[in-house]
C-alpha positions in Angstrom: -17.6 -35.4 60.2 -15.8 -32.6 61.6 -12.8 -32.6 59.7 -15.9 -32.5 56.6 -17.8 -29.9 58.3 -14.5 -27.6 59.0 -13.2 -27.9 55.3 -16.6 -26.9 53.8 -16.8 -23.9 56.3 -13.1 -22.6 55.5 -13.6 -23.4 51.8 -16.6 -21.1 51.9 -18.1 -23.9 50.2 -21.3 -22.6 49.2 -24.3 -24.0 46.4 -25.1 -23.7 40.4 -24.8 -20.5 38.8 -26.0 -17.7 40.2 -26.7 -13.9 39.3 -27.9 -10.2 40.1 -27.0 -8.4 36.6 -26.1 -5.2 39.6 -22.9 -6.2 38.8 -20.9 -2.3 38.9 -22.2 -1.5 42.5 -19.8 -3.9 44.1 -17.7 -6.9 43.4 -20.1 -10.3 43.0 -18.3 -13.6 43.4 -19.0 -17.1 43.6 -18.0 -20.9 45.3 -18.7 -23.6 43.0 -18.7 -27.2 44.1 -18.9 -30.3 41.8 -19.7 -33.1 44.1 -20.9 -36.9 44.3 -24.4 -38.0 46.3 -24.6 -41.4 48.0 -27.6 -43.3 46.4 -31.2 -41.7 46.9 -29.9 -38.7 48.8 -31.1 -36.4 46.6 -34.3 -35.4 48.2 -32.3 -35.2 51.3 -29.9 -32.7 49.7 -32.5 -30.7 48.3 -33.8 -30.2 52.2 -31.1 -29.5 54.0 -31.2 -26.4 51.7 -34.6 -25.6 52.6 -34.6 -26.0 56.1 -31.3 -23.9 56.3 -32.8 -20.7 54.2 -36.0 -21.1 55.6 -35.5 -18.0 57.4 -32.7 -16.5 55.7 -33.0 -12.9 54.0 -30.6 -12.4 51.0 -28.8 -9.5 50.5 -29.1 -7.5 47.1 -27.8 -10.2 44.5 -26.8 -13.0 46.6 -28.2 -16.7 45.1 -27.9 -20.0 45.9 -28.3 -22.6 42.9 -28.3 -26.4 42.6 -27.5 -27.8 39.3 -27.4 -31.1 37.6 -24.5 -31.8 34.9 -26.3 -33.2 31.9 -23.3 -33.1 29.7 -19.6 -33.3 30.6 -19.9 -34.8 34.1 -17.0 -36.9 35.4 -16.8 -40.2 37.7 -20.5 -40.3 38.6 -20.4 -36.3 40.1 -23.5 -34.8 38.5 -24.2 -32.1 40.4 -22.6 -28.6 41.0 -23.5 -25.9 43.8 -23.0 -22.0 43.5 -23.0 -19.7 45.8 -22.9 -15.7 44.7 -22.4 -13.4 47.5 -20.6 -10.0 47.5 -17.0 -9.8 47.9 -17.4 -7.8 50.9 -19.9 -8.4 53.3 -22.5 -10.6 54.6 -24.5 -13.0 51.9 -27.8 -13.0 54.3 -28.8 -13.1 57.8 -31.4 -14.7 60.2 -29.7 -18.2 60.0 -28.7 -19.9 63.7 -26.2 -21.4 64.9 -28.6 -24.8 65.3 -29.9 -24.7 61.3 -26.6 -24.4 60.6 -25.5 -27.6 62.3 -28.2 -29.2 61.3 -27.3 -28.1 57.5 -23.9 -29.3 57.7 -24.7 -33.2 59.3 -27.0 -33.1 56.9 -24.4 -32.5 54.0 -22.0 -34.8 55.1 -25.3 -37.8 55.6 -26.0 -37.0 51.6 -22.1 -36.4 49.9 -19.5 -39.0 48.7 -17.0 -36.6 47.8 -16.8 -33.5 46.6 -14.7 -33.4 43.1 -13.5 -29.7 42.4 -14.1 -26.5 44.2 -13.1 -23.5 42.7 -14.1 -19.7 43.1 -14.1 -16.2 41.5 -15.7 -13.2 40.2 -18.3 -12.2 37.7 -17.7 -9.4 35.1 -20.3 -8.9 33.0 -24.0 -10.3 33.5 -27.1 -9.6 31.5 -30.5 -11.0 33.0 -31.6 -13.5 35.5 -31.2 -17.2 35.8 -34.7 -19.0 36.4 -36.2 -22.4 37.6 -35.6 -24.8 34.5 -32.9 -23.0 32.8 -30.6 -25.3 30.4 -27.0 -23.7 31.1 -24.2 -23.7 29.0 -20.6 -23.2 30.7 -17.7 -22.8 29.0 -14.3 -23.1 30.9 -11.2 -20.9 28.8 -7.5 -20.1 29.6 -6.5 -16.9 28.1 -3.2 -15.4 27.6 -4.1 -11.9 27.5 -6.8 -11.7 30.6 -7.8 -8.1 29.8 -7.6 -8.2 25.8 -10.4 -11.4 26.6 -12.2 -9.5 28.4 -13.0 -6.7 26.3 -13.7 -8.4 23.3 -15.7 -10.7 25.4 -18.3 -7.7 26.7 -17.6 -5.7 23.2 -19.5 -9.5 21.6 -22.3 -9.6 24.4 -23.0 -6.1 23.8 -23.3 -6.2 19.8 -25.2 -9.3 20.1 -27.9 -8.2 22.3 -30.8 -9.6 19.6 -29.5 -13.1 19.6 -28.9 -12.8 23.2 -32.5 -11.4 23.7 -34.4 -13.3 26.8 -31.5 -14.9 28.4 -29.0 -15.0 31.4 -25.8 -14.4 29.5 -22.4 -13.6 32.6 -18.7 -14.4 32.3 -16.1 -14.1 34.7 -12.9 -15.2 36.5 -11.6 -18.5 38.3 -9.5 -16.4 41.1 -8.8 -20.0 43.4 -8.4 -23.3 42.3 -8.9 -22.8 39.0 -10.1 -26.3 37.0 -7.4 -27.5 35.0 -5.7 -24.3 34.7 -8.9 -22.0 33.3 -8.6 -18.3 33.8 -12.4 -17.5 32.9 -15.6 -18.8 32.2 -18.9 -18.1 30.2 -22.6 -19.0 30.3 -25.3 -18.8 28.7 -29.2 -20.1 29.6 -31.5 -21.8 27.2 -34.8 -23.6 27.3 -32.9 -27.1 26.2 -30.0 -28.7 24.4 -31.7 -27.9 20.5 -32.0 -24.2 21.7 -28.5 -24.0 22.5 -27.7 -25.4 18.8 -29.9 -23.1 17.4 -28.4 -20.3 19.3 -25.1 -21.3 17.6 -26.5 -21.1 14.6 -27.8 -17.6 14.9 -24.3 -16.6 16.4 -22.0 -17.9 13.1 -24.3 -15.8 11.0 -23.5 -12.9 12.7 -20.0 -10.6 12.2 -19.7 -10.0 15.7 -19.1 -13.3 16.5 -16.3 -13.9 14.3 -14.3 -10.3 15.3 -14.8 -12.0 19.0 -12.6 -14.9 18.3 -10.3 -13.0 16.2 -9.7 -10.4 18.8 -9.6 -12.2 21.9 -6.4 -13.6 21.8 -4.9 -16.5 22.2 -7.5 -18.6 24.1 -7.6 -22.6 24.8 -10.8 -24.1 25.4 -10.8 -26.5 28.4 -13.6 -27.6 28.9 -17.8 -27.4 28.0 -20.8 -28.6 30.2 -24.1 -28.0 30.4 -26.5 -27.9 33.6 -30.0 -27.9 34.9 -31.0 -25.3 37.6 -33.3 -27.3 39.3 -33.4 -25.6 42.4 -32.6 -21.4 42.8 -33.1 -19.2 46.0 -32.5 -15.5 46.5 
């Protein structure tokens, strides 16, 4: 248990997805966790959360989100964590010593294993993720970081109508990147249809089609989607 508990702590290995759109006051980042819950633990997960941030004030931006994988989950791990916390400086205060004991026994009473852990930056966000949300996360490797980037915000920005009531962000993997992916994307969505109807609305459009022109050369990894079932800030 303490060989668990000290890992998670160094890791910084803090809960899916996620966002203040107050993006060019500082630098926003994020650990992600993919892990594995023993049988019937997750009510227990859920509280150890609650009874850790009970007291806890954020600071400006900083989230905590639990999300289960719908689609693209691997070997039984179906949920993922985020924490978003500036770069620089504290992610929120009022937390002891004692919940945070508590929090971690707790973890280590409700996890298997913990499958990837990665962590990076946001770039761009546009709106805020809610309660609910169906998220779509896509996982790239670009050879031309900055040429992807541009063209990434130049599409977001020309495609604010389609885009129109929903969390859109992309960023970086900085550490441990999964299977070699320099950036990801996502998008929210009330379900899995309005995701398809979204990418129906977005092949219509010119926009969309000068973005995967002028992006570069790009290799898809990976595509997932998740619930937020659970969001504090």
């Amino acid at each position: 248990m303490r060989i668990l508990k000290l890992y998670m702590q160094n890791f910084s290995l803090l809960i899916t997805l996620l966002f203040s759109a107050n993006l060019s006051a500082q630098t926003m980042m994020f650990n992600s966790a993919v892990l594995k819950l023993k049988k019937g633990m997750e009510d227990n997960f859920v509280d150890a959360h609650e009874i850790l941030l009970s007291d806890a004030k954020f600071t400006s931006g900083s989230q905590i989100a639990i999300e289960r994988i719908l689609k693209g989950h691997k070997n039984g791990a179906i949920f993922r964590t985020v924490w978003v916390m500036p770069a620089e400086g504290d992610m929120f205060e009022g937390i002891s010593q004692d919940k945070w004991d508590a929090y971690w026994a707790k973890m280590g009473d409700c996890i298997i294993e913990y499958t990837e852990h990665s962590a990076g930056r946001f770039l761009f966000g546009q709106g805020r993720p809610k309660k609910g949300d169906v998220i779509h996360i896509w996982d790239f490797k670009a050879a031309n970081q900055n040429q992807f980037k541009t063209a990434q915000e130049k599409m977001l920005k020309e495609l604010q109508k389609e885009f129109d009531g929903r969390f859109i962000a992309f960023g970086t993997y900085d550490i441990n990147k999964p299977d070699g992916a320099t950036h990801w994307a996502a998008v929210s969505g009330k379900s899995e249809g309005d995701h398809i109807i979204l990418l129906e609305k977005l092949e219509k459009t010119k926009a969309f089609y000068e973005f995967i022109e002028s992006r570069g050369t790009v290799e898809d990894i990976r595509d997932y989607e998740t619930w937020l079932f659970e969001l504090y800030e």
